[in-house]
Structure formats: C-alpha cells, structure tokens
C-alpha positions as CSV (number, residue, x, y, z in Angstrom):
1,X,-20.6,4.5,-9.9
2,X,-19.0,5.7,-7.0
3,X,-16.2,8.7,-7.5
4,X,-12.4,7.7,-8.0
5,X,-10.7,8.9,-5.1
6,X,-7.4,10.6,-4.8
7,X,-5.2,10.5,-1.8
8,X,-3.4,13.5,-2.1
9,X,-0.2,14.5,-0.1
10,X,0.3,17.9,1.6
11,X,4.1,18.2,2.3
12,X,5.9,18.9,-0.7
13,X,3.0,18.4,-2.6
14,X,0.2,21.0,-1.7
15,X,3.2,23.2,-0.5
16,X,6.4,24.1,-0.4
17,X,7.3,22.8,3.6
18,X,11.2,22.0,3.1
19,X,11.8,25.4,1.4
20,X,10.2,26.9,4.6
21,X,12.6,24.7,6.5
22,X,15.2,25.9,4.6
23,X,14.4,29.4,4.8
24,X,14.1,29.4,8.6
25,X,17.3,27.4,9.2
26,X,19.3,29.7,6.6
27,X,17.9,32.7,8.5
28,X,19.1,31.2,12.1
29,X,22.2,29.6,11.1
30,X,23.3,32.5,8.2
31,X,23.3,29.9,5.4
32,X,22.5,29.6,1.9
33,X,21.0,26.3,1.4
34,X,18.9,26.0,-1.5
35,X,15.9,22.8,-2.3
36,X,18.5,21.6,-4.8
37,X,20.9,20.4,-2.6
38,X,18.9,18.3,-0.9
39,X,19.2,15.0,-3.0
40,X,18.4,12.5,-0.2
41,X,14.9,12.1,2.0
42,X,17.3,12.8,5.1
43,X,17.8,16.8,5.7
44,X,19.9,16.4,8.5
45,X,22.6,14.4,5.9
46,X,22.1,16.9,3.3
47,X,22.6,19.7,5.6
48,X,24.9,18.4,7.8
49,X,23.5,19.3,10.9
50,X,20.4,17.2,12.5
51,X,19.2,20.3,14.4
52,X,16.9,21.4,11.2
53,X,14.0,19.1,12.3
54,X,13.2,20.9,14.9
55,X,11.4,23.4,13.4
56,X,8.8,21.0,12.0
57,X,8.4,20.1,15.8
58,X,8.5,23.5,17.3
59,X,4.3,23.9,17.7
60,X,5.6,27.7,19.4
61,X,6.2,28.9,15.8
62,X,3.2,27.3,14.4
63,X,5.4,25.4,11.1
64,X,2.7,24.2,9.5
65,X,0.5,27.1,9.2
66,X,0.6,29.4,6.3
67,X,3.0,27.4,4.2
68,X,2.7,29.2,0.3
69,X,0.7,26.6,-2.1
70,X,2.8,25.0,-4.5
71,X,1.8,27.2,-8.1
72,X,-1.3,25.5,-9.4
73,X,-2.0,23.7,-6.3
74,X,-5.6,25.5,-5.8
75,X,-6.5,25.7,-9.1
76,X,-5.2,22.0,-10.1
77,X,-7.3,20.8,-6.6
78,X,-10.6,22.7,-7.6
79,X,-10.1,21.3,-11.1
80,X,-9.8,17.8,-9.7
81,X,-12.7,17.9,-8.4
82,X,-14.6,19.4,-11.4
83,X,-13.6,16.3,-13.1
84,X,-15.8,14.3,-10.5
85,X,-12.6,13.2,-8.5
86,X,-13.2,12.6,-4.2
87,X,-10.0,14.5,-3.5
88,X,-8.4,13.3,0.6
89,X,-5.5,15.0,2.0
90,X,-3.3,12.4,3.5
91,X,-0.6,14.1,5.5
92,X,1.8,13.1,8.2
93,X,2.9,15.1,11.5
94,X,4.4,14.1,14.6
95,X,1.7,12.4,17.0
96,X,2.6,14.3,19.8
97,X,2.7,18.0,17.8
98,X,-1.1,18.7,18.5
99,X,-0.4,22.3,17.5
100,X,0.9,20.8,13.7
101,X,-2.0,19.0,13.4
102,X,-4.8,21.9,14.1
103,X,-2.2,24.0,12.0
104,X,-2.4,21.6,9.1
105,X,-6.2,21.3,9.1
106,X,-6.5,25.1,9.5
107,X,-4.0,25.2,6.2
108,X,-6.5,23.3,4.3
109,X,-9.1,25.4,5.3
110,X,-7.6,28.6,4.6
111,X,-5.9,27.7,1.3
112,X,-7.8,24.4,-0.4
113,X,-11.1,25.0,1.5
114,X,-12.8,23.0,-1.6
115,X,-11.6,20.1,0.0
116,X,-14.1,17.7,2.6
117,X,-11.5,15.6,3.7
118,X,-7.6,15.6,5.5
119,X,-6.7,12.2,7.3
120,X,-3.6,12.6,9.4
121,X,-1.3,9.8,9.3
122,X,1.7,7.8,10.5
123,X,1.5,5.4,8.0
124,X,0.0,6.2,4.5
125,X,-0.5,2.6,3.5
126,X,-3.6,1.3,4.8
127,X,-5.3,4.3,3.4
128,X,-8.0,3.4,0.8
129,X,-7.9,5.3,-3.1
130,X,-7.4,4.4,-6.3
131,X,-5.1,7.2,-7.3
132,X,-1.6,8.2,-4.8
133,X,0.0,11.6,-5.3
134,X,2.7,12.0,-2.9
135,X,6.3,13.4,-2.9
136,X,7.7,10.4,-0.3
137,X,9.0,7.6,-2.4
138,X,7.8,5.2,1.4
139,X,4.6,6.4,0.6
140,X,4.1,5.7,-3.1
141,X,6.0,2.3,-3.4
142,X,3.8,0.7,-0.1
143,X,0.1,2.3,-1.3
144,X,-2.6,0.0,-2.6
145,X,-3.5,2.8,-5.0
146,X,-3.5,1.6,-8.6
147,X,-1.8,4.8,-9.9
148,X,1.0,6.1,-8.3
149,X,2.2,9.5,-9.3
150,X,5.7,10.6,-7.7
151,X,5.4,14.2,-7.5
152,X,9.2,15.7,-8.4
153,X,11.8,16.4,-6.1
154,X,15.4,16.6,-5.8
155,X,14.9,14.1,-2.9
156,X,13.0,11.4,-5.1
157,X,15.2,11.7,-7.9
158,X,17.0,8.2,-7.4
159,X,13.0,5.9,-7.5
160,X,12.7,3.6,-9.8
161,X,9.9,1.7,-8.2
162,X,6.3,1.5,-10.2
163,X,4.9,5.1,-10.6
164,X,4.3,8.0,-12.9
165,X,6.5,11.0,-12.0
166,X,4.9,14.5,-12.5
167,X,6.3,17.6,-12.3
168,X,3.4,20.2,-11.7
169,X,-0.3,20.5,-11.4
170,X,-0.5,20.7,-15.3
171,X,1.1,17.0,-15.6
172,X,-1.1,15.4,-13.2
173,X,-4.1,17.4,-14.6
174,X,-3.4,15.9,-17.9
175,X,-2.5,12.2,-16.0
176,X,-6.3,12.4,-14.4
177,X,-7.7,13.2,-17.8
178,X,-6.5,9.8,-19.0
179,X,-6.9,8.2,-16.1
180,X,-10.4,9.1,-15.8
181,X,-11.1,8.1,-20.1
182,X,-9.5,4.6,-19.0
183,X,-12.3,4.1,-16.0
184,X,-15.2,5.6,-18.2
C-alpha cells in the first residue's frame, strides 16, 4: 500500500509569515498592529495601506528566510512522518521573487529538514494528496484532497466550505490518528 500523502502549507501553517509582516511594517511605519486584526485574506484592507506587500517581494531583505516555526510545527512534522505519512510542502511565492523561492527551500532545510519534498506553486489545486493542510480558504475549498483541514486564523474565520478546522499541531496530530485508523 502506498503512503497517504499530505500536502502541507508553509505560510501561516509551518510559520508565522504575517506576524513577520506585521512586525516589519509596525517597525517602519511605528504601528501597533497585532495578527488579530487582520479578519480578511486582504492585508492591505485590514491595514489600510497596500504598501505592506512589499515586504514579501523585497528578495534584498530575504522575507522568507528564517521565519520562527509555528510551536509544534517540527515536532508535529517529524511525528507525521512516524506515523508512515509522505509529508509535501506546498507553498506559494511570487514567480518572479527567485530570491523567495531559494529562501523558502533553504527554510525547509534549516528548520523541517525531515522533509523530501517542497513543490512551489501558483496554484495549489492540481496538486495530488489525499490529506490538505493549509491556512488559505482558495486553497482548501479547490483541492482534490479528501480531507481538508483549515488551519486557524483570524483571516479564515468567516469559511464554511467542507473542511476540518484545526487549531495546533496537537489537533491535526490527533485528526491524522483517525484518519489513518479509517484507511487501515
């Protein structure tokens, strides 16, 4: 039997990317903007000022390297793969930010280096697994994956769609557990 695979976000997911966003747009623009406050996928809405993407684009400050691992993240991932899961990052970066990409790989490397795989992608959907965890409420309602699991944020709060929200790495330990008696 082959393994179940997971398709496994990084953004939001693996780390904590839009608190580093935060923290190095309240540091330039002497803010106090906190992860709470931003209810809606759109920063630039929740902000009120567009010019905080540019820091995921900026490949002179490197965004997406060193980006602190959700808690759990490492242990949760290694324990994934105890349990006989094939664990894929599936992230998204700008096709023109070559320095995000490398940085993102070299991420993975430094911080999950149990994992074998990290597909960078536009578009999530076409992406082959049986099991989705992902933050982006695009990402989860348009994969083929049989289980969806929404990971929590103040962004995603308003989904409805089909899924299983989780919390933590704890919850979607526990989630897998099932899943995993279910396919046995």
């Amino acid at each position: 039997m082959s393994k179940v695979v997971i398709l496994l976000d990084m953004d939001d997911v693996l780390n904590y990317s839009v608190e580093k966003v935060l923290e190095l747009y309240n540091k330039e623009y002497h803010k106090d903007i906190v992860i709470e406050q931003i209810t809606e996928w759109d920063l630039a809405k929740c902000v009120g000022d567009s010019t905080i993407y540019k820091y995921y684009g900026d490949q002179s400050i490197h965004f997406f390297r060193n980006i602190r691992p959700q808690v759990g993240a490492v242990e949760g991932v290694q324990k994934m793969i105890d349990l006989g899961f094939q664990v894929k990052v599936v992230t998204s970066v700008g096709k023109d930010n070559i320095a995000g990409i490398q940085d993102k790989k070299e991420d993975i490397k430094e911080y999950f280096p149990m994992i074998e795989e990290v597909i960078i992608a536009q578009d999530k959907s076409g992406i082959e697994g049986d099991i989705m965890i992902d933050d982006g409420i695009k990402n989860i309602s348009k994969t083929k994956a049989k289980y969806k699991l929404l990971y929590d944020r103040p962004y995603n709060q308003g989904y409805t769609g089909e899924h299983i929200r989780v919390h933590n790495f704890e919850e979607i330990l526990k989630i897998l557990e099932q899943i995993k008696e279910c396919i046995i």
